[in-house]
N, C-alpha and C positions, 0 to 999 in steps of 0.2 A: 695212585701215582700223582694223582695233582694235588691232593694233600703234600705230597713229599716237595714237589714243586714249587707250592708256595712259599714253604717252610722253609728253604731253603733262599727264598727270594728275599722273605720279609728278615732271616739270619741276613743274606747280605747288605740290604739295607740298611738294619742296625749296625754292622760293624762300619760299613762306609762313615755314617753320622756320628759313631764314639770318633774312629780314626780324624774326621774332618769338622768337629766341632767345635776349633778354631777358626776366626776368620783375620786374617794380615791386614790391618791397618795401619799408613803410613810405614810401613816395613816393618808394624812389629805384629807379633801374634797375641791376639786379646781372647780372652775367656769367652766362651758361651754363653748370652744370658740366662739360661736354663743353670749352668753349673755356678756362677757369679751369681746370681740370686739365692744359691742353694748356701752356697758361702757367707753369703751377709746372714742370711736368714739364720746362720749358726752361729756368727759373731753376733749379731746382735744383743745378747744380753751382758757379754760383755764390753761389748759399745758403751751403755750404756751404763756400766758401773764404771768404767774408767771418765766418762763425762762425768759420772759424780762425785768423781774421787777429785777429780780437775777443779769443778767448779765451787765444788762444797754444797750443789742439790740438784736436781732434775732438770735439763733441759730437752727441750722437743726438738725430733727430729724427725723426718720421711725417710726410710728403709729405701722408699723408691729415687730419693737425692743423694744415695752414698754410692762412690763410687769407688774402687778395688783400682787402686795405682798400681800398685807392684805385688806380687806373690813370687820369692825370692827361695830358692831350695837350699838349706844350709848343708851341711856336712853330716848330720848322722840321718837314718832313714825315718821320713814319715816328720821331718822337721823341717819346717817353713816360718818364712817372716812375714806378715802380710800385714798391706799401708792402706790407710783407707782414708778419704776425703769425703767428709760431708759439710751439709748447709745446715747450722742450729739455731734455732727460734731462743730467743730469752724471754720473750712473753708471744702471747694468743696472737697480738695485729703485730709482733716485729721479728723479719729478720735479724739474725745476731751477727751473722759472719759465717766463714768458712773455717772449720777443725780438720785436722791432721791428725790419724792415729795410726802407730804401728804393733800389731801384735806378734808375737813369737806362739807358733805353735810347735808342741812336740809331742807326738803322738797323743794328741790330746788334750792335753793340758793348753790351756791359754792363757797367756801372760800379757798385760800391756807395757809396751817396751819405750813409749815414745806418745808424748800425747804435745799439739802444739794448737794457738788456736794463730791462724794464717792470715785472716784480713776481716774486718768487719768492725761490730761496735766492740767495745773493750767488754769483756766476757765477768767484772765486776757488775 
């Protein structure tokens, strides 16, 4: 009986934390860093092929400097647009600037839909 008990306690805990694993800042609803880190961590390699495509070679970046602006749900299922902001090094001691990237996903596949670089040194 307390086996059943707990089982049923630690069930409602987990569903309370999926259901409420957004938090409302400034009135909007932001990702969980548990599921936005789960996100980057799958974009990331194409992150970094679309910087390469942009710049014509490898720039560095921290995973833990990029941040998830918008995840946008389009019209067929399991198809999203997702915009990501990060900080890109052009060499070891420099800052480069701030990048803009937006992807398109659908059901998998990932597309880079939108690449900008937004403020900083000129990315030549």
């Amino acid at each position: 009986m307390i086996f059943l008990k707990k089982t049923v306690m630690y069930f409602t805990l987990i569903v309370t934390l999926i259901v409420f694993s957004t938090a409302t800042i400034n009135g909007e609803e932001r990702i969980a860093s548990e599921e936005e880190g789960l996100i980057l961590a799958l974009l990331e390699p194409h992150m970094m092929e679309a910087m390469h495509h942009y710049y014509g070679r490898m720039r560095q970046f921290d995973l833990a400097d990029v941040t998830i602006l918008e995840i946008e749900k389009r019209d067929c299922s399991f198809c999203y647009d997702v915009t990501v902001e990060l900080a890109v090094n052009h060499s070891n001691e420099n800052k480069g600037g701030v990048d803009q990237m937006t992807f398109a996903i659908n059901k998998g596949k990932v597309v880079p839909t939108h690449y900008e670089h937004k403020k900083g040194i000129s990315p030549s």
